[in-house]
N, C-alpha and C positions, 0 to 999 in steps of 0.2 A: 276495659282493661287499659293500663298505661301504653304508651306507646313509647319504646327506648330503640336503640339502636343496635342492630344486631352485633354478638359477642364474638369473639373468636373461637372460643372453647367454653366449653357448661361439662360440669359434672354434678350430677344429680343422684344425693342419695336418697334410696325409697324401700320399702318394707311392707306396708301392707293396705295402702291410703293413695289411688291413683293421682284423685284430682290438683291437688297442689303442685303435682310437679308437672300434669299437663300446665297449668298455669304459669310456672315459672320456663317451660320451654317455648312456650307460645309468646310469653311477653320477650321472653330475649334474644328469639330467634337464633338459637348459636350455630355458628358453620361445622362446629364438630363438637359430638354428642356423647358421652360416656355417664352410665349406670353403676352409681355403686350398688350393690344390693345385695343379698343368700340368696341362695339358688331357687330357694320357696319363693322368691319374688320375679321370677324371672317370667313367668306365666303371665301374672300382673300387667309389668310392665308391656306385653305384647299384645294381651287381650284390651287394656283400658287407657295407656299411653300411648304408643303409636300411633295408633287410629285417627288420634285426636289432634295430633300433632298438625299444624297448620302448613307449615313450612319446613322440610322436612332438610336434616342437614346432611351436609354434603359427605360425610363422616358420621359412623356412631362404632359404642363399642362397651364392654361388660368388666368391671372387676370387679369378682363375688368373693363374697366374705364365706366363710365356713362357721363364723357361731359370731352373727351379730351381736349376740349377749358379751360378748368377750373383746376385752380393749386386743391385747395382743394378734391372736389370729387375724384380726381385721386392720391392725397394723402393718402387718405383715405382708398380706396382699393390698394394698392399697400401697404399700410402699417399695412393692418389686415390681407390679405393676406400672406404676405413674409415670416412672421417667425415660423409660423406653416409648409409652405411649406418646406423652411429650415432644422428644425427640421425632418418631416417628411424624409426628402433626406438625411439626414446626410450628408449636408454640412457647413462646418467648415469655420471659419475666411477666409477673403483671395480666396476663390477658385471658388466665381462667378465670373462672366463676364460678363458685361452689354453692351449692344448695344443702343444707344441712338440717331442713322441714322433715322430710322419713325417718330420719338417722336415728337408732336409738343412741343412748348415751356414751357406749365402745364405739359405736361407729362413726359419731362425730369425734371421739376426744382423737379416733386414730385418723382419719380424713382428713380433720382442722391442724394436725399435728405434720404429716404427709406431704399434703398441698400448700403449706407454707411458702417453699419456695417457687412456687408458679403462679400462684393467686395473689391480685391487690382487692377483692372482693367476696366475702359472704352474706348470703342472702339466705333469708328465713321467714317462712310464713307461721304466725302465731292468731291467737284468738283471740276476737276483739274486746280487749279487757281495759282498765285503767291500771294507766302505769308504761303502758310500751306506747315506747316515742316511734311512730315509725307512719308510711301509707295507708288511711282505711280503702280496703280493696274487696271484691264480693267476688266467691266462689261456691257454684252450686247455690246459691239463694242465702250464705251462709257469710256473717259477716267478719274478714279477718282482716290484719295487719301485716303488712309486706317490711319487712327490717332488713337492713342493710349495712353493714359497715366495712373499713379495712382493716385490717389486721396487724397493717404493716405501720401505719401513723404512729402506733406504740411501740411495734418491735424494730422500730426502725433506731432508733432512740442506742440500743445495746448495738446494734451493728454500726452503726455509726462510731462508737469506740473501738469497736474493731479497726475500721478501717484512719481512723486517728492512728492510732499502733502502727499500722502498718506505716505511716507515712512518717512518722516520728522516729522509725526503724531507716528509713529510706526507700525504704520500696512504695515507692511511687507508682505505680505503674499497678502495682497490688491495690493501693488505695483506691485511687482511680475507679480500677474495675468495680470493688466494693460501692461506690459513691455511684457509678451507675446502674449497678441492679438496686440500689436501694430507688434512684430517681425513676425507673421504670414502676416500680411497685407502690409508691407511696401515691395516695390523692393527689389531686392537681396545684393544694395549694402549695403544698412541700416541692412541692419537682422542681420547681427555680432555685433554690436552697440548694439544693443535692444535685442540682447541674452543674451551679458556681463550683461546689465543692468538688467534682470531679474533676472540670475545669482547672481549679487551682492546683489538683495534684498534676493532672499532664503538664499544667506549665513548669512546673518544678522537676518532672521528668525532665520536660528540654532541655531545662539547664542543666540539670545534674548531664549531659551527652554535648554539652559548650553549643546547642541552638542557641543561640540568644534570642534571634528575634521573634521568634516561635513564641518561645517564652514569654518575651514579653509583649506580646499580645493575651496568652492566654493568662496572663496576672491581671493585665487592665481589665481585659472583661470579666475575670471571675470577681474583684477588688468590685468593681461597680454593681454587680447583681447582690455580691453578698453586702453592702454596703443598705443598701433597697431592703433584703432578707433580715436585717439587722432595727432597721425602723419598724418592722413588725412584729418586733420581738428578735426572733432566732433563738438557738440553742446559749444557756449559760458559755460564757469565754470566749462569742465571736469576733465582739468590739474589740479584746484582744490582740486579736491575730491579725486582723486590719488594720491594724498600727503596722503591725511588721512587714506586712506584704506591702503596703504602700510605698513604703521603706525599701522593700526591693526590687519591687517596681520600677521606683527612681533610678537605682543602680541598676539594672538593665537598660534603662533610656541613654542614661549615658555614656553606659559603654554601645550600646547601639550606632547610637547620633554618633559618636563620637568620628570625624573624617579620618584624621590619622593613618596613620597605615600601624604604626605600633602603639598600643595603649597602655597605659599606666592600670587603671580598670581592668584588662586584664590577667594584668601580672596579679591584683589583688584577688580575683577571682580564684587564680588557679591554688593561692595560698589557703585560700576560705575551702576549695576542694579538697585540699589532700588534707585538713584538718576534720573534712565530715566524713574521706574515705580511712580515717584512724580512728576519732571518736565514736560517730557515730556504726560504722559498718565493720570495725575494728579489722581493715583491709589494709595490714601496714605495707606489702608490696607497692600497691596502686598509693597508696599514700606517698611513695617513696618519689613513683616517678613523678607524681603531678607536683612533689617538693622541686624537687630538680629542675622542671620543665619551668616552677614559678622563678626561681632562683634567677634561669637563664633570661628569663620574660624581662624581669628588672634589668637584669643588665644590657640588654636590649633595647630599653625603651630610653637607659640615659645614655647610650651609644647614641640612638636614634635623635633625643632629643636636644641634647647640646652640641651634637657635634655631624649630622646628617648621614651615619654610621650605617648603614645595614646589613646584620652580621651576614645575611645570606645572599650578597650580591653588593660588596665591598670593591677598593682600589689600593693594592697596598697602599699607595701613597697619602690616602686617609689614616697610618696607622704611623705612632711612634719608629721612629727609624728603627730602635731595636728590633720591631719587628716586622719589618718589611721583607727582609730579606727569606725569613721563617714564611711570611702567609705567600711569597712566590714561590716558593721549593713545594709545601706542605700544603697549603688550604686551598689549590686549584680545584673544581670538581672536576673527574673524570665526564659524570654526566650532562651539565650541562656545561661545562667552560667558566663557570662562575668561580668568583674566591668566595670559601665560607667560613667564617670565623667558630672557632669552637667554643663551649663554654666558658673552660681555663683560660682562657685564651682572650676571650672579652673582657674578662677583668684584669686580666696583664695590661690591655691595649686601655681601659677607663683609667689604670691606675697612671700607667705613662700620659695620659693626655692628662694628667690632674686631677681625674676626677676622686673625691674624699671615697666615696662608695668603692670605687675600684683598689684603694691604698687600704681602706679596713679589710677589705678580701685578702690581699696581700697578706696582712699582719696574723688575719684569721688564716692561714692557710694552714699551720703545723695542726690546729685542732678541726678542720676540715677535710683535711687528703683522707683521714681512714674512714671518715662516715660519710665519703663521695667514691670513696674506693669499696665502701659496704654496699651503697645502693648498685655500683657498677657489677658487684661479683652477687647480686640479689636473683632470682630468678627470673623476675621483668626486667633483671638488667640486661647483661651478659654471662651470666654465674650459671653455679647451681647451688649456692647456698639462702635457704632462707633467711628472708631479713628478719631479726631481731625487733622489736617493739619501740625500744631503748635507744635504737639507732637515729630511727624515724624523729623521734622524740629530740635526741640530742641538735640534730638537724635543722629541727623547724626552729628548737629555740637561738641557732646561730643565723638561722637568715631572716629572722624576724627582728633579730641585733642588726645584722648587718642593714637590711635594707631601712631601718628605721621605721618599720609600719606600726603602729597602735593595732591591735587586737580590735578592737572597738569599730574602727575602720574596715574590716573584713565585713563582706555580707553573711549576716546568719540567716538561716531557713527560720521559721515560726515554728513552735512545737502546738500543734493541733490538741486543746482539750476543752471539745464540746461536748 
């Protein structure tokens, strides 16, 4: 008999033919043991199984079918059964084993159907004939064929567009989780594949939560496995996507590395934000305030950089005389003693030091007070009106004027279609 390494879990279905499946419990030695079978076989299994059992597991246990003849009934119990058992065993994706040599033909189609999501493995003993690719193995003096495969190497293929969906949706974190029950369940040669791939969605989590550097470690390293996974083929569209992740990758280094204390990199991030929390998540709230928050970022970073500016820990006397007098009355904090500049207020103070960005805000000001007085009376503002769509929208296309950015220039996410 071969010699393998014991299994986590074995499910063995059987019927009316002991020795194969002493065979198959002897060769895999599993720590916990379950019987599919009808109750006519329950005797069997006691009188001609057990006994024989070399190594006995630490766990066993029974789900009987009521008319093996019958897909559904054995559906049924196999599929009320399983996950409780499961759960009970603490077994995990991947680490069953199913035997489907007894099974008549309901009982494998409802078994194989059932143990899907627990099992990267079925096994079958057949007769030694020409035609099956598989082990020549001898039981009882009788010469058979041990077959093997997973299940998962092909159906992994359609959940893997699932989990593209989810990711292409946003839900990262959904993807994720998909990418790694498929990498628990698939052969060994997939698992590097579907690890990057999970990999790449948490890095994309990060950032969609402003981790950068999280992030971008988990881009480098998934960019480099799937890059490997890609010389060996990979799924149609991954050469694709590796353009684009490389591509954001960059843009995370740099806003990374970046020393600064206010970055330009960021102000663009937070714009590329609230354009994926409108188009893609159709969240025009949250779209609203990461508009705002970009809006103020810009003008912060040319406070910051032409003129050593910083809005939250200022000197009047860094500010246009107009308004010196206003940021001593008005912009002290109660909390910490510091002067804070507001947002209106930063671009009052770029426009008086000269700056063009701060005098366009100016000019734009009649056609932004209502759609900066929408976001405010919004209910992530301070309001309780919902924000309109229309609003968001008018919004992004005046700070996208004002700040002078290219569209082009924003980071985009890669759309997943492997």
């Amino acid at each position: 008999m071969a010699t393998e390494s014991s299994v986590k879990a074995l499910l063995v279905a059987i019927t009316d033919h002991a020795p194969p499946a002493v065979y198959t419990v002897n060769r895999l030695k599993p720590e916990l043991l379950c019987f599919f079978a009808p109750e006519s076989a329950k005797g069997l299994v006691e009188s001609s199984v057990q006994p024989k059992i070399a190594q006995m597991p630490r766990k066993w246990d029974w789900i009987v079918t009521p008319d093996a003849a019958r897909f559904m009934p054995s559906y049924q119990a196999v599929a009320r059964a399983l996950p409780g058992m499961m759960r009970t065993w603490d077994v995990q994706a991947g680490e069953l084993v199913v035997d489907l040599t007894g099974a008549t033909p309901a009982m494998a189609a409802a078994l194989s159907l059932a143990a899907l999501p627990y099992t990267s493995r079925i096994v079958t003993i057949g007769p030694a004939a020409t035609g099956y690719d598989g082990e020549a193995i001898t039981i009882d003096g009788q010469d058979k064929v041990w077959l093997q495969g997973n299940p998962w190497d092909e159906a992994a293929a359609q959940t893997r567009h699932e989990a593209c969906e989810y990711f292409n949706r946003g839900s990262f974190a959904a993807a994720q989780a998909v990418f790694r029950q498929i990498e628990a369940r698939v052969s060994g040669g997939q698992k590097p594949m579907y690890r990057a791939l999970a990999d790449l969605a948490e890095g994309y989590s990060f950032w969609e939560r402003f981790q950068y550097r999280q992030a971008w470690d988990k881009l480098k390293t998934a960019h480099k496995a799937l890059e490997m996974a890609s010389v060996w083929g990979g799924p149609p569209g991954l050469k694709a996507v590796l353009a684009g992740v490389k591509q954001n990758a960059g843009f995370l280094e740099k806003l990374v590395l970046d020393p600064n204390e206010v970055k330009e990199t960021l102000a663009l991030d937070l714009l590329a934000h609230a354009r994926r929390r409108a188009d893609t998540g159709h969240d025009y709230e949250a779209a609203m305030i990461a508009l705002v928050r970009a809006l103020e970022a810009f003008a912060q970073f040319q406070l910051f950089k032409q003129y050593r500016i910083k809005t939250w820990d200022l000197q009047p006397e860094q500010l246009p005389e107009a308004l010196r007098e206003t940021c001593r009355t008005c912009f002290l904090s109660d909390l910490d003693g510091k002067y804070k500049l507001p947002l209106h207020d930063q671009f009052r103070a770029l426009a008086g030091l000269g700056s063009q960005m701060g005098q366009a805000y100016l000019a734009q000001w009649p056609k932004m007070k209502p759609l900066l007085d929408a976001a405010n009376q919004a209910v992530l503002g301070h309001g309780f009106e919902t924000l309109k769509p229309e609003r968001y929208q008018q919004l992004f296309e005046v700070v996208m004027k004002l700040t002078g950015v290219n569209s082009v220039s924003l980071p985009a996410f890669p759309v997943l279609s492997l």
